[in-house]
N, C-alpha and C positions, 0 to 999 in steps of 0.2 A: 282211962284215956285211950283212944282209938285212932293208929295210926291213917295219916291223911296224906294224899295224894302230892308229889310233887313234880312242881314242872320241869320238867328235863332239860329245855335249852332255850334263851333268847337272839339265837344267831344266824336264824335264819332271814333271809331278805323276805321284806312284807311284798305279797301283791296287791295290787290296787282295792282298794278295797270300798264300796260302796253301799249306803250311800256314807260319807265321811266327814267331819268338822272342819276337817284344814284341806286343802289341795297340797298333795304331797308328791317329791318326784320318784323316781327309780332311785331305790337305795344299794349301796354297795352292802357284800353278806360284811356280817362284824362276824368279829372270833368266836369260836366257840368258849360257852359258858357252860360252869358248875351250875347245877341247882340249887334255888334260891331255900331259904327254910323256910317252913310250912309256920305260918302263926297259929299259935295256942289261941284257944277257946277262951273269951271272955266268963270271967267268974261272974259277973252281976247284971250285967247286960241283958237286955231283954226288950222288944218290943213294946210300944206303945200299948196300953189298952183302947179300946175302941171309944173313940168318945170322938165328939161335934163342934166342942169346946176349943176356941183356941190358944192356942199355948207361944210364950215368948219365945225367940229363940235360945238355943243352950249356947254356952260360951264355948270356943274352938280356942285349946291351945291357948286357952286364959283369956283370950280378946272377946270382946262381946262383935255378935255378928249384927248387921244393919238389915232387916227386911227390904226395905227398901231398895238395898243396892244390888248391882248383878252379880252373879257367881265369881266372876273373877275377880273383883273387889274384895269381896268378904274373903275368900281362897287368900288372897295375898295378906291381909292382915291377920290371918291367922301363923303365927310363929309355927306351929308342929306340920305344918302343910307348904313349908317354905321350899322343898322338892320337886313334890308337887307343881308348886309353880313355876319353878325354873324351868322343869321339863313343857309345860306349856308353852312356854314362851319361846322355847328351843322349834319345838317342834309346829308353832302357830297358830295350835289349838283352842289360844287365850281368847283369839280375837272375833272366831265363831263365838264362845259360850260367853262373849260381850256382848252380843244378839240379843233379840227379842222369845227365843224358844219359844215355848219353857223345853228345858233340859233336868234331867235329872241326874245327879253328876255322884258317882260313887267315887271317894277322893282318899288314896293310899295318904296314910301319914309318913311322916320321915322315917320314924321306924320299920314302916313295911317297906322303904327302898330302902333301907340298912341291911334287908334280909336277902337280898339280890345277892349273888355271887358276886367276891372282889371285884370290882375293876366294871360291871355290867352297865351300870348310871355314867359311867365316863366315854365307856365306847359307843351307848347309846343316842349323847348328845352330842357326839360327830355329827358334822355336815352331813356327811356320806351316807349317816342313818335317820336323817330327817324324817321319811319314810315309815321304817319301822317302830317309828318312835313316835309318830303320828299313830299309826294302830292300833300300838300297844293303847295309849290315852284316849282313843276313839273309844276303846272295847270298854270303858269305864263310864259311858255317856250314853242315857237312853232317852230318846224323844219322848215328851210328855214328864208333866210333872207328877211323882209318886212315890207320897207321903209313906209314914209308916205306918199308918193304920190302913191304905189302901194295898200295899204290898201285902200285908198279915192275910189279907182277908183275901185276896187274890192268889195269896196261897194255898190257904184253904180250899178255897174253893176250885182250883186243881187237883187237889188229894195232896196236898202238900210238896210237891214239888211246881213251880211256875218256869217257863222259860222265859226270858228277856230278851227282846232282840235291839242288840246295841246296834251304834251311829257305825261302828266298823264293820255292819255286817254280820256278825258272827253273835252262837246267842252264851248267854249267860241262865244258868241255872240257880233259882231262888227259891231258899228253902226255911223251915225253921228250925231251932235246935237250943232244947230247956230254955224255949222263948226268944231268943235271939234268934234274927235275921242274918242269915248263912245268903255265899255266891258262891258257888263251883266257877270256876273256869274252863274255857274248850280243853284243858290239859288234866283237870281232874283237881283243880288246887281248890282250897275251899277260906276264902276269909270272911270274918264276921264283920259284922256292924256293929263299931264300937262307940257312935254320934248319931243318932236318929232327927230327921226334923230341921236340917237348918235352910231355913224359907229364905229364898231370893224374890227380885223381882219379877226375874226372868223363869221361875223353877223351884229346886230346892238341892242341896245336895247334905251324904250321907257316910261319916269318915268309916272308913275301911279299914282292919288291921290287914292286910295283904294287897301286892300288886297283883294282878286280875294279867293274865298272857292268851291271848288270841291265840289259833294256829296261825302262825307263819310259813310264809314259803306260797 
C-alpha cells in the first residue's frame, strides 16, 4: 500500500467560481481544519467491462435506484448518501441537478464525510459558508453524462490519466488503478469508485469513497 496525498485544509473562503450549480454568495473564512483521512483502496472494485448491453441499475445503500427519476431523487432514497444530501440542500445544489442536464454526479458517501476533520460538516453547513460549500459540491458534478465504460476508455485513451472539468470550474484528475476508477483532487487526494452506473433521467451518478476539495480561496 502506497501512501496517498492529503488535503491540508477546508477553510478557506471560495471565490466565485464559474460556471456553477447553485448561485452562491460571499462566504465568511470557517476555522481552520485538520486534514481529512485519505480512503483506502477498494479490494474488489473495478470498472465495467466494455460492452453495449444494458445493465439494471445497482442498489445504493440497499435501496433500489429508479432510472427514470432525477439524481436528486434517487441521491435522497439512498440511506448511505443521506449527507450527501443534506449538504445539497444546505447549500442549493439540489435544485440545479433537479434539472434537465445530463449531469454526472460523483456522490461522497457518509462514510467519506466521516473522514472530514471533527467539527468540518458542521462549520461547513453555516449560513456563512453557503458559498464554500457550494464549491466543494460543484467540484463533484461534471456536465454531460459519463458512464463507466465511457470514462475507462477515455482513459485510456489519454494514456491513462484524463482530466475532468467540473461545474466549479476546477479540474479533476481520472485515473485507473487494478481496474478501479480512481479521482485525484486540485489537493492531491485520491478517491475510488466504489458504485459504478447509476442511471438517472437527467445523467447518471457514481458513489465515491472520499470528499473530492477544490482549491479554495
Amino acid at each position: 500500500m502506497f501512501r496517498l496525498p492529503i488535503v491540508s485544509a477546508l477553510a478557506v473562503v471560495a471565490a466565485t467560481a464559474a460556471p456553477a450549480l447553485a448561485q452562491t454568495t460571499t462566504a465568511t473564512p470557517a476555522p481552520q481544519t485538520a486534514p481529512q483521512t485519505t480512503p483506502a483502496a477498494p479490494g474488489t472494485t473495478a470498472a465495467p467491462a466494455d460492452t453495449a448491453a444494458a445493465k439494471p441499475n445497482p442498489a445504493v445503500g440497499g435501496a433500489q435506484m429508479a432510472a427514470a427519476k432525477p439524481i436528486v431523487e434517487n441521491l435522497a432514497a439512498a440511506p448511505n448518501l443521506a449527507t450527501l444530501v443534506n449538504a445539497l440542500k444546505t447549500a442549493g445544489v439540489d435544485t440545479a441537478l433537479a434539472g434537465p442536464g445530463p449531469f454526472t454526479v460523483f456522490a461522497p458517501d457518509n462514510d467519506a464525510f466521516g473522514r472530514l476533520a471533527p467539527g468540518t460538516m458542521d462549520t461547513l453547513l453555516k449560513p456563512e459558508n453557503k458559498a464554500t460549500l457550494a464549491k466543494i459540491l460543484n467540484y463533484h458534478v461534471v456536465s454531460g453524462k459519463l458512464d463507466a465504460v465511457t470514462l475507462k476508455k477515455q482513459i485510456e485513451s489519454a494514456g491513462g490519466t484524463l482530466t475532468l472539468t467540473t461545474v466549479a470550474g476546477q479540474p479533476l484528475t481520472a485515473g485507473l488503478e487494478n481496474g478501479a476508477i480512481t479521482l485525484t483532487d486540485a489537493n492531491g487526494t485520491k478517491a475510488y469508485v466504489t458504485t459504478y452506473d447509476v442511471n438517472q433521467s437527467n445523467g447518471v451518478f457514481h458513489v465515491v469513497n472520499g470528499v473530492l476539495v477544490p482549491k479554495l480561496g
